[in-house]
C-alpha positions as CSV (number, residue, x, y, z in Angstrom):
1,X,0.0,0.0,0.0
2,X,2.8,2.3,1.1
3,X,4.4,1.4,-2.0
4,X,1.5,2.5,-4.5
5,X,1.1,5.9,-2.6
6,X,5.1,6.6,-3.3
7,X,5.0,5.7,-6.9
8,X,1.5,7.9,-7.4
9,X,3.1,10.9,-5.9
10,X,6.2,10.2,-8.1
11,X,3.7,10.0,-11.3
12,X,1.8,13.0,-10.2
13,X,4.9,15.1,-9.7
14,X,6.7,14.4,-13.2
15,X,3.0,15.1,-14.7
16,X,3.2,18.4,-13.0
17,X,6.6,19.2,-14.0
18,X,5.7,17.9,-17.6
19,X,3.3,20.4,-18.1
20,X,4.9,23.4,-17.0
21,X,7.8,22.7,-20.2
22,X,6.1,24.4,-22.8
23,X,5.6,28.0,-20.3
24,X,8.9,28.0,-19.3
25,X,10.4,27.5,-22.9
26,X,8.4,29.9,-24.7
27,X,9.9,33.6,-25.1
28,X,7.4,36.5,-25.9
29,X,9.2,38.5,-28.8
30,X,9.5,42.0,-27.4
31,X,10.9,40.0,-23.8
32,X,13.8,41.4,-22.4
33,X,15.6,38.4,-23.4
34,X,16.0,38.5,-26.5
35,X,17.2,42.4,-27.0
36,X,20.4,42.6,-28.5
37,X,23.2,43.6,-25.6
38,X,24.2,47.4,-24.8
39,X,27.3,48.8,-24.1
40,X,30.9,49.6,-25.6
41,X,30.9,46.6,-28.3
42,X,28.2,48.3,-30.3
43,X,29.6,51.8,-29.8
44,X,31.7,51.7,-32.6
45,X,31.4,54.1,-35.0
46,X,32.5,54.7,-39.1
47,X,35.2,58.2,-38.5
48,X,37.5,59.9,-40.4
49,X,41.4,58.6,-41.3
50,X,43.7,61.0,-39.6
51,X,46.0,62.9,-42.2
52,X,49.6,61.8,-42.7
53,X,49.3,58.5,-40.9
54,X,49.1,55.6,-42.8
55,X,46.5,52.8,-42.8
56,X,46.3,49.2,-43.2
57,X,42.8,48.9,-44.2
58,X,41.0,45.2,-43.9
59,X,38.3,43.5,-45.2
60,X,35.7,45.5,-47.6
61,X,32.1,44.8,-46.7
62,X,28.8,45.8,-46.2
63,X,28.3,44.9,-43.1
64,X,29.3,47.7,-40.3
65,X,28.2,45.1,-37.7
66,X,30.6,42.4,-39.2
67,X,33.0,45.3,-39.8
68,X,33.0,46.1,-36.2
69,X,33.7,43.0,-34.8
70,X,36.6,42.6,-36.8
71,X,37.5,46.5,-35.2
72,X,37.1,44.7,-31.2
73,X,39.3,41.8,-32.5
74,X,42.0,43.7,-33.5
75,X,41.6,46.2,-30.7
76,X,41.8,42.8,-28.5
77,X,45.0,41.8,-29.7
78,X,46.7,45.2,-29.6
79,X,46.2,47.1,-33.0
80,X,45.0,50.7,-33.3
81,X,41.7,50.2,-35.1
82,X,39.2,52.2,-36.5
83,X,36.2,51.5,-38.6
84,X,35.9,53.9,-42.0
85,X,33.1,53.9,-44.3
86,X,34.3,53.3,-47.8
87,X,31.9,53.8,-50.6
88,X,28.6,51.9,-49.8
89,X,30.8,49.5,-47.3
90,X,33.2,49.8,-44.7
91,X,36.2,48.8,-44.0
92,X,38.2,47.9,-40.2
93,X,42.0,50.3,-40.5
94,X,44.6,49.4,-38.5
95,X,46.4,52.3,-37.8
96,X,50.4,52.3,-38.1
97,X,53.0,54.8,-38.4
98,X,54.2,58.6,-40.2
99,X,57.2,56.8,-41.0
100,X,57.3,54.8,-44.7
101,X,59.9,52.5,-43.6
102,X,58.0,51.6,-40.4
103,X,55.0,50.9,-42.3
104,X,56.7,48.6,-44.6
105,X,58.1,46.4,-41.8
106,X,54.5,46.5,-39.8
107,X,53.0,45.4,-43.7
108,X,55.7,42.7,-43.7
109,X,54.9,41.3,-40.4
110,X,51.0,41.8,-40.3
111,X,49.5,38.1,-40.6
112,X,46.2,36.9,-39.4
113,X,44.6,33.8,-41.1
114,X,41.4,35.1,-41.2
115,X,41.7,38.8,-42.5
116,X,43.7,40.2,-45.6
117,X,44.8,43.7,-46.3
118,X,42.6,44.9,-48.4
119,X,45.1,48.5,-48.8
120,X,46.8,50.5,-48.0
121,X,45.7,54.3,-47.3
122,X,47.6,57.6,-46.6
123,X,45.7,61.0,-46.7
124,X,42.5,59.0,-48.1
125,X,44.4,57.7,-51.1
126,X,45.3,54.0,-51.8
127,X,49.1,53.3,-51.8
128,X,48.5,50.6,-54.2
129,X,51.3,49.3,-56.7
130,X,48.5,48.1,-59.2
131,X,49.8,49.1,-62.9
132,X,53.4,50.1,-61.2
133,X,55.4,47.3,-62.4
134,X,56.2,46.8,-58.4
135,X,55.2,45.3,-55.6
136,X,54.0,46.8,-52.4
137,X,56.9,45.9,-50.3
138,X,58.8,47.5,-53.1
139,X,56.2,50.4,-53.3
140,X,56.6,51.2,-50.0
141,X,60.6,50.9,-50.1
142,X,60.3,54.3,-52.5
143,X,60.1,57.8,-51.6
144,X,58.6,60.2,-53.5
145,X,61.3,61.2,-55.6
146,X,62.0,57.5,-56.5
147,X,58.7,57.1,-57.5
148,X,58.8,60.0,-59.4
149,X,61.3,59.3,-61.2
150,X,60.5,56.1,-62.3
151,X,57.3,57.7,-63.6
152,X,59.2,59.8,-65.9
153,X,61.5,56.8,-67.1
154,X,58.0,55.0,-67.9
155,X,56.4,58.6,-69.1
156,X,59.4,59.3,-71.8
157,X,60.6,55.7,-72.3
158,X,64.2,56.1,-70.7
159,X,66.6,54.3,-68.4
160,X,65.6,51.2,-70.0
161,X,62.6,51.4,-69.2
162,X,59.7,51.2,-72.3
163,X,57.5,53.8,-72.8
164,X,54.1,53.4,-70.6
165,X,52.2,55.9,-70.1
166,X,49.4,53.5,-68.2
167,X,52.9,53.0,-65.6
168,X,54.0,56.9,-66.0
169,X,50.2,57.9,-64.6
170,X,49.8,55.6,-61.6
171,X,53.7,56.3,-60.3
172,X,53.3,59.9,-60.4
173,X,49.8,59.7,-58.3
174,X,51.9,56.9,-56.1
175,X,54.5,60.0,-55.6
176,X,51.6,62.6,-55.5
177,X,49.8,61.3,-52.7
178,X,52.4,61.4,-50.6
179,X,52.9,64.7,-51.3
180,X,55.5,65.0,-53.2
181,X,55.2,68.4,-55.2
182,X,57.1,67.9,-59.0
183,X,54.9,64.7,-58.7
184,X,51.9,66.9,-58.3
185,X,52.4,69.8,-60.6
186,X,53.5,67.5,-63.2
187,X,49.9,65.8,-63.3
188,X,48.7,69.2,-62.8
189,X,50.7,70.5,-66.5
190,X,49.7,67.0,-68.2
191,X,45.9,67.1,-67.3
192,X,46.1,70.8,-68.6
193,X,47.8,69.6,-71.6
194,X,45.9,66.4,-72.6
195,X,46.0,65.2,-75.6
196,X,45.4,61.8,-74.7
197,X,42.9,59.0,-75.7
198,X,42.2,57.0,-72.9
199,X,41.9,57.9,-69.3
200,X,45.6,56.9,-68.6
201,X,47.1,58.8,-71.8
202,X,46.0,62.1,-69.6
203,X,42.7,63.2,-71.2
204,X,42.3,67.3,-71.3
205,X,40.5,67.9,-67.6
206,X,41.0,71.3,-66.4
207,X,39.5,70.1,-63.0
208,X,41.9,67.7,-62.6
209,X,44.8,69.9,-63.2
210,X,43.4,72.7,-61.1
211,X,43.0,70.0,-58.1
212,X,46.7,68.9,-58.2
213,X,47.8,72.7,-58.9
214,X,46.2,73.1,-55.4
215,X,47.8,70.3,-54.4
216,X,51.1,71.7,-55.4
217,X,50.4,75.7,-54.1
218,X,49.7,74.6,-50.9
219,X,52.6,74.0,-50.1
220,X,54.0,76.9,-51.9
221,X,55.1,75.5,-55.0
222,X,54.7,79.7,-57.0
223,X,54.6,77.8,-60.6
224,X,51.4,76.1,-59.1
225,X,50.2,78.9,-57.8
226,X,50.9,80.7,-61.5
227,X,49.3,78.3,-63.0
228,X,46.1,78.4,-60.5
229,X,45.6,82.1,-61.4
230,X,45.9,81.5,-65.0
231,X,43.4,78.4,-65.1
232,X,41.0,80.5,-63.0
233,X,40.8,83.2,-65.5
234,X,40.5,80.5,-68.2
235,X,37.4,79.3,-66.2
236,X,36.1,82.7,-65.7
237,X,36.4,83.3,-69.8
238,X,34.6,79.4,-70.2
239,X,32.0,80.4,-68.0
240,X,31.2,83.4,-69.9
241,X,31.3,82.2,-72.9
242,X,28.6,79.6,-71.7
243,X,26.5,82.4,-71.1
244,X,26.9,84.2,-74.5
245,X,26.4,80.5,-76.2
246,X,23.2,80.0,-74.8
247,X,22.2,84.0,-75.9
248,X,18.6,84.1,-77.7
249,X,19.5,87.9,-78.8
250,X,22.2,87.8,-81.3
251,X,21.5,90.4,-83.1
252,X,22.1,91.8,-87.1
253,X,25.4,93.2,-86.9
254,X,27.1,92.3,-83.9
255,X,30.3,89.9,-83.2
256,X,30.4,86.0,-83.5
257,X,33.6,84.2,-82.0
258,X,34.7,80.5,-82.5
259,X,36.8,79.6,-80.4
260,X,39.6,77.1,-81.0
261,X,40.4,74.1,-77.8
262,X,43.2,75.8,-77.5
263,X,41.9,78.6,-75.7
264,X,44.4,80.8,-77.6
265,X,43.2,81.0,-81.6
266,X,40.0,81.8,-82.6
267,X,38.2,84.1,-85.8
268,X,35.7,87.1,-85.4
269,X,33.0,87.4,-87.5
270,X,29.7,89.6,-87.8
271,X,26.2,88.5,-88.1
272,X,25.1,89.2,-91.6
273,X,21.6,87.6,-91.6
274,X,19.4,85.1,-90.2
275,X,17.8,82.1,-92.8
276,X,14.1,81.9,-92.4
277,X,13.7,80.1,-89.7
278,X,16.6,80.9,-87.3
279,X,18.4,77.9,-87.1
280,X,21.4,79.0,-89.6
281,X,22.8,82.6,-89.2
282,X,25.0,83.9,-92.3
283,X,28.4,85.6,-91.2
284,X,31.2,87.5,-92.4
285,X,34.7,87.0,-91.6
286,X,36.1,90.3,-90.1
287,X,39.5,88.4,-88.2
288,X,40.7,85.4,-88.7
289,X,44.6,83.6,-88.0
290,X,44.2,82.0,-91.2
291,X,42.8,82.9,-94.4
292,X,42.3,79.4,-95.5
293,X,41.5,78.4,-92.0
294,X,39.1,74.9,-91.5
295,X,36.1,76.3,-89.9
296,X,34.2,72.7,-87.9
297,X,35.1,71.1,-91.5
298,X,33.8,73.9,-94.0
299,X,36.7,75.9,-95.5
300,X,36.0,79.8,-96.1
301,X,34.6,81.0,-98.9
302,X,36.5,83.6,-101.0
303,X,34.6,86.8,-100.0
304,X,35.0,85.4,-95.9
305,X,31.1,85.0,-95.9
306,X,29.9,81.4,-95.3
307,X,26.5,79.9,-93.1
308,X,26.7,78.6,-90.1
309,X,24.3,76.8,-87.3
310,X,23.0,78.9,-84.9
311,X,23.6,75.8,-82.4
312,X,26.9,74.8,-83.4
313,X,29.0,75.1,-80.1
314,X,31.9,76.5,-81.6
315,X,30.3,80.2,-82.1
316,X,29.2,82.2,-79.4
317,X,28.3,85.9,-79.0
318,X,32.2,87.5,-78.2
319,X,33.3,88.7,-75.2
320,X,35.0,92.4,-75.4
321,X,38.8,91.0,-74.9
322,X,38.3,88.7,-77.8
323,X,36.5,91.6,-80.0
324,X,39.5,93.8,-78.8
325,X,42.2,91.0,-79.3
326,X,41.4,89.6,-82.7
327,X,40.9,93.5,-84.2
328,X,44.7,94.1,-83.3
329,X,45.9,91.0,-84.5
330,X,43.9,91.1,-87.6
331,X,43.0,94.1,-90.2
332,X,41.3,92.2,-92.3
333,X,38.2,94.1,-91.1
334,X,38.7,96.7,-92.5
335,X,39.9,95.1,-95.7
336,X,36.5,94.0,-96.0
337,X,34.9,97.9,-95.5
């Protein structure tokens, strides 16, 4: 009898526990439980790089949460770290040292399984030997004048070195980014220049020569800064000129100007008349460098008179300097009276 009571209050006891399983296991989901932790590992935040320090920069991804884990594991095992935003992802930096040399030993000797470097940044720039011909121990061996240097031997096709102007381009940025001025006001003078094809025969892109010119002036390089005031008034001309393209009120009489790339030749004409319904204007030469000058493919005619579109973008209404300008140069105005 005893017996049978025992094993009952055994049965009736696990049948009580049974039945509380399911209430203890089930978590509401707004319970305390199951919010994510607070505190210093999610305080991690994308900043800035600091300027002339360089950067070993890990993993691209577009995870920041991912991102900053990897920041707290290099933190945890000594490294400097930041987290940067790059683009639409970010990236964990390890910050090193000022010193080039000291940054190629800490590249030499960084090794963790489960991270690469993804590159290496200085003043927001890649120090990347891509396209160089070298390899980033050997990259970061080189100061700037080395690099420069090897840029022109690639740039002119000297020191035994072949002639490649894809090479030329990326060692004088390598050498520009770390500040090195002839580096800087040399792609400064070749994007003012252009005359390339492709993107790395250095295209005409006045931007890009007025960014490294600034590059270059500030710290006090005066041929930069000569050239700076120059391109400025160049812009200021361009921007006019704009304006006087886009003029609705040309009127009988007054002064056309096409204007050559260069900047520097161009021929003055007056409006003679308008066809009947506006979109060609007929003009007479009144200056010109060249009598026999090809005018966007249509040579001159003999008595300097010749249609034109009304849209072409070479012709514009003139400005006073290049009314005042061509009239000295040229007196085929009045030749024409």
């Amino acid at each position: 009898m005893k017996q049978r009571i025992i094993t009952s209050v055994i049965v009736l006891s696990l049948l009580s526990t049974m039945s509380t399983w399911g209430q203890t296991t089930v978590i509401k989901r707004n319970s305390p439980a199951t919010k994510p932790k607070t505190g210093k590992q999610n305080t991690i935040k994308p900043v800035e790089q600091e300027k002339g320090i360089y950067y070993l920069c890990l993993n691209w991804g577009y995870n920041l949460g991912w991102t900053q884990q990897v920041c707290r594991e290099m933190r945890a095992k000594g490294y400097p770290a930041i987290v940067v935003k790059d683009g639409s992802g970010y990236m964990t930096c390890v910050k090193s040292f000022k010193n080039r040399e000291d940054v190629a030993a800490f590249y030499q000797s960084f090794s963790d399984s489960r991270y690469h470097i993804q590159t290496i940044r200085y003043n927001n720039h890649d120090i990347s030997s891509w396209d160089t011909g070298l390899s980033t121990e050997q990259l970061l061996s080189m100061n700037g004048n080395q690099l420069y240097q090897l840029a022109e031997d690639y740039y002119f096709g000297k020191n035994e070195k072949s002639k490649d102007i894809s090479k030329a381009q990326h060692c004088y940025y390598q050498a520009a980014y770390i500040d090195y001025v002839p580096a800087q006001l040399r792609l400064g003078q070749l994007y003012e220049e252009g005359g390339g094809t492709y993107s790395w025969e250095f295209k005409k892109d006045l931007e890009a020569a007025i960014y490294w010119y600034k590059q270059a002036a500030a710290q006090g390089d005066d041929t930069a800064k000569n050239a700076l005031q120059r391109l400025n008034e160049e812009e200021s001309i361009l921007r006019r000129i704009k304006t006087n393209k886009n003029t609705k009120l040309w009127s009988l009489g007054c002064y056309l100007c096409y204007r050559y790339s260069n900047g520097e030749e161009y021929v003055l004409a007056t409006l003679e008349e308008w066809n009947n319904n506006h979109s060609k204007v007929k003009i007479k030469i009144v200056a010109s460098p060249s009598a026999n000058r090809v005018l966007n493919g249509d040579l001159l005619e003999k008595n300097n008179t010749f249609w034109v579109s009304a849209q072409n973008e070479g012709w514009h209404l003139a400005l006073d300097e290049e009314i005042s300008i061509a009239l000295k140069k040229d007196n085929s105005e009045k030749a024409t009276k």
